[in-house]
C-alpha positions as CSV (number, residue, x, y, z in Angstrom):
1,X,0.0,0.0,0.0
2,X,1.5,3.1,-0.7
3,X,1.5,5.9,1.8
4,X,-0.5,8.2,0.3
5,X,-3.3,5.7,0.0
6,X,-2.5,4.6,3.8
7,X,-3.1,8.6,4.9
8,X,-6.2,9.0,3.3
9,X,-7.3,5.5,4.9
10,X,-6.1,6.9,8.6
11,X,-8.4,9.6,7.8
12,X,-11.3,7.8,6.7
13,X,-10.8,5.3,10.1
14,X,-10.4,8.8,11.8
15,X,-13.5,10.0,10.7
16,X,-15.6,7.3,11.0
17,X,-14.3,7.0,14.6
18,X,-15.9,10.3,15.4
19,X,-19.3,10.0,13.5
20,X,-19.6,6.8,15.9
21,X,-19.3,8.9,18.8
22,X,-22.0,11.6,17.5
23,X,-23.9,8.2,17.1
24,X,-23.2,7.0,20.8
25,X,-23.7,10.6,22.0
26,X,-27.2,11.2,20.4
27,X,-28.3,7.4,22.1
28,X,-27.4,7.9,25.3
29,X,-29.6,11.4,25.1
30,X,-33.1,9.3,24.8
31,X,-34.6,8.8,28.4
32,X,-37.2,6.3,29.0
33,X,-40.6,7.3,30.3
34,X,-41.1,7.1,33.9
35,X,-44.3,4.8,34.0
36,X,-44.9,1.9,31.9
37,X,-47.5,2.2,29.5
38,X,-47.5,2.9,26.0
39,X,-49.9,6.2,26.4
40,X,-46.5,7.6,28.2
41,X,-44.8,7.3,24.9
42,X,-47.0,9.4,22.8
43,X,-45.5,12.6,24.7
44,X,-42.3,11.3,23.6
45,X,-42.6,11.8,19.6
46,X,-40.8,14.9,19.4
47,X,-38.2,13.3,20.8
48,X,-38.3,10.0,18.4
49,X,-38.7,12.7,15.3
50,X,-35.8,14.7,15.9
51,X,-33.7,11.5,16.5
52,X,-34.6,10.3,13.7
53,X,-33.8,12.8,11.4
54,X,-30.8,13.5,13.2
55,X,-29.9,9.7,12.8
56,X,-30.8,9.6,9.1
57,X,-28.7,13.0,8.9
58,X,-25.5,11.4,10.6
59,X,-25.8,8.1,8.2
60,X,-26.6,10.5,5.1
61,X,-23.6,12.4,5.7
62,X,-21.3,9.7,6.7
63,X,-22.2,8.0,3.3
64,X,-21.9,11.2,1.1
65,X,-18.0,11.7,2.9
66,X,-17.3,8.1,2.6
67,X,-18.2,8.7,-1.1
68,X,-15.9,11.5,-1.9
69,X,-12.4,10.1,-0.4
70,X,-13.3,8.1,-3.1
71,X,-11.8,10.2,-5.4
72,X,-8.7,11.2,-4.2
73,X,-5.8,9.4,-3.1
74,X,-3.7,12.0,-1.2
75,X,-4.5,12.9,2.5
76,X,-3.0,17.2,2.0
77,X,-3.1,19.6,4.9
78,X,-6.0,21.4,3.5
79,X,-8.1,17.9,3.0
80,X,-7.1,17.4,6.8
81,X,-8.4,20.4,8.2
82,X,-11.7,20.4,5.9
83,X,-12.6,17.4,7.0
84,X,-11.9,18.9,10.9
85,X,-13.9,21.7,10.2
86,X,-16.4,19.6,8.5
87,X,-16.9,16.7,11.7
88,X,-16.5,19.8,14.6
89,X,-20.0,20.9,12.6
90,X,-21.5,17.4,12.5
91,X,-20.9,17.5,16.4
92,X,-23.2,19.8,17.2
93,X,-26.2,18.1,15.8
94,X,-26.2,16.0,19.2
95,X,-26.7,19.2,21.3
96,X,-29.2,21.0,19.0
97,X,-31.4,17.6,19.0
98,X,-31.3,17.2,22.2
99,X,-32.7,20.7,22.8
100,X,-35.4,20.4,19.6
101,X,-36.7,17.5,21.6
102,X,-36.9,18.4,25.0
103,X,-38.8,21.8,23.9
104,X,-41.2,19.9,21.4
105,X,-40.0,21.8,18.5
106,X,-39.8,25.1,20.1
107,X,-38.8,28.2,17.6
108,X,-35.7,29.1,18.9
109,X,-34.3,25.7,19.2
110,X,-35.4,24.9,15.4
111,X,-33.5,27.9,14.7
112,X,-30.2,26.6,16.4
113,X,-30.6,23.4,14.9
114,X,-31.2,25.1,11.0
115,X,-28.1,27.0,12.1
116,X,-26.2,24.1,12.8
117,X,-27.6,22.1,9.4
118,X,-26.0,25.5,7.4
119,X,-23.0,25.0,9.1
120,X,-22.6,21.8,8.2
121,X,-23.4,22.1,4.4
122,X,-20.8,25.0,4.0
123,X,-18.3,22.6,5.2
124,X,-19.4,19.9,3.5
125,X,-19.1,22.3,-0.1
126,X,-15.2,22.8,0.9
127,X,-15.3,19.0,1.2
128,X,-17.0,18.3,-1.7
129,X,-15.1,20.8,-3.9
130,X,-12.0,19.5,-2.5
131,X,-12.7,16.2,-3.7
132,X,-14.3,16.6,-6.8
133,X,-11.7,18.8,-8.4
134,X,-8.9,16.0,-7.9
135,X,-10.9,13.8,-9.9
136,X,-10.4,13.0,-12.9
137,X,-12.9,13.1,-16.0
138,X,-13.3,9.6,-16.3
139,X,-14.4,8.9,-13.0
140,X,-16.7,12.2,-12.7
141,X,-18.0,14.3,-15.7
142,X,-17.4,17.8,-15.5
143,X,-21.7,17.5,-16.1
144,X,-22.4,15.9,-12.8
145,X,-19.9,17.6,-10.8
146,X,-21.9,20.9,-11.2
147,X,-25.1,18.7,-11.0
148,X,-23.6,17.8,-7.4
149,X,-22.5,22.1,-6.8
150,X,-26.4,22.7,-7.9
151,X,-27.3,20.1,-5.0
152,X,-25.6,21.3,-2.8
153,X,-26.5,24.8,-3.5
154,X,-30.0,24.0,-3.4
155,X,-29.7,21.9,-0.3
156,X,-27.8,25.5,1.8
157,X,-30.8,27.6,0.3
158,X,-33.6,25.1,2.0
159,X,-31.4,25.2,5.1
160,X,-31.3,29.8,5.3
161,X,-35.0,29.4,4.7
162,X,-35.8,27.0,7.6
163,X,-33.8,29.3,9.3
164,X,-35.7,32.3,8.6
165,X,-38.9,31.3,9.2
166,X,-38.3,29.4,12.4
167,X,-40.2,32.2,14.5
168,X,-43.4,32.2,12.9
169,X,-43.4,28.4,11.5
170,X,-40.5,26.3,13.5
171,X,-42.3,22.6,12.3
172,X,-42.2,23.8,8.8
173,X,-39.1,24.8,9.5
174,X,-38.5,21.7,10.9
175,X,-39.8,20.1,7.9
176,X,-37.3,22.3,5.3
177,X,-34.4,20.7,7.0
178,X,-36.2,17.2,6.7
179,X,-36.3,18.5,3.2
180,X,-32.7,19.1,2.6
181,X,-31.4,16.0,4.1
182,X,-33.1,13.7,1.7
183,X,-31.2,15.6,-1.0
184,X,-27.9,13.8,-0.1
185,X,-29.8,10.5,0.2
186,X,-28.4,8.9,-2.7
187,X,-24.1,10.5,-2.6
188,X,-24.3,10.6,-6.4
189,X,-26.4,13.6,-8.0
190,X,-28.6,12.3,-10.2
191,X,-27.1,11.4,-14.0
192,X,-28.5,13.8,-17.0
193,X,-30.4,12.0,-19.8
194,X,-27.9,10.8,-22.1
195,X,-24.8,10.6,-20.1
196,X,-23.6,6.9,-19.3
197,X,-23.3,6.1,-16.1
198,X,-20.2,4.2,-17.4
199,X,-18.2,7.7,-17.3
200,X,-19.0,8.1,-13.8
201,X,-16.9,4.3,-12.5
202,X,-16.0,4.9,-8.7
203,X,-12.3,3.7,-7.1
204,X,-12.3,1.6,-4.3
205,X,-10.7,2.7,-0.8
């Protein structure tokens, strides 16, 4: 293995290391009910929502990162502290869903946790720009990697708007973000008509 394929890998098992941990963290926030009967879960769903999403969010974005190191073989100082900068974002979805649940969806907590999902996407378009431009045409069309900016674009503009109208509609803010997630649920953007998906082969870690 050569080192520069051996860096990248320490920073993949690095990584994945920490989105474990946001896992763990987010877990050991639930709290059973105090009596035990199922009409004492119902109070509970804002709870259960948020972690969901949250959970969904955490495996959506651990897929999308685990996609791009795909396409470069060379662990740099700037990769390095993207991806820092990137994770120290994803970290903070723990504290903002613990505070959306424990409120019910209050405003200003929806707000926070917008804030942190905006956070998280600008990091995550140094990541993916990073990535992308070290790859080469035949593994990514110069096509879909503005299909994947556009995505990402589009993902950062549903984000500010949760954020904006958090005070006056925090569940449909709630909902934009719910919204923008599913964006990233498949890590490649889709393929325009005509273009083989042949041009867009992946390498292997």
């Amino acid at each position: 293995m050569s080192p520069r394929k051996a860096n990248i890998e320490r920073l993949a098992t690095f990584s994945d290391g920490v989105f474990a941990v946001i896992i763990t963290i987010m877990v050991l926030d639930l709290r059973p009910p105090e009596h035990p009967t199922f009409a004492c879960l119902l109070p509970l769903w804002p709870t259960a929502l948020s972690y969901l999403v949250s959970y969904l969010f955490i495996a959506i974005v651990w897929t999308n990162h685990h996609h791009l190191l795909r396409f470069t073989d060379e662990s740099t100082p700037r990769l390095i502290w993207i991806n820092f900068a990137h994770l120290f974002t994803v970290s903070l979805v723990p504290f903002a869903t613990a505070w959306v649940a424990s409120t019910r969806i209050a405003a200003v907590p929806v707000f926070l946790y917008a804030a942190v999902f905006v956070l998280v996407e600008l990091a995550y378009l140094q990541f993916e720009h990073h990535a992308l431009t070290r790859a080469v045409v035949e593994e990514i069309s110069p096509r879909t990697r503005r299909l994947a900016w556009i995505r990402s674009l589009v993902a950062l503009g549903l984000f500010l708007t949760a954020m904006l109208v958090w005070f006056e509609f925090p569940r449909c803010s709630f909902a934009l973000v719910c919204c923008a997630v599913l964006l990233y649920l498949v890590p490649e953007p889709p393929v325009p008509p005509g273009e083989s998906t042949d041009s867009i082969s992946l390498k292997t870690v």
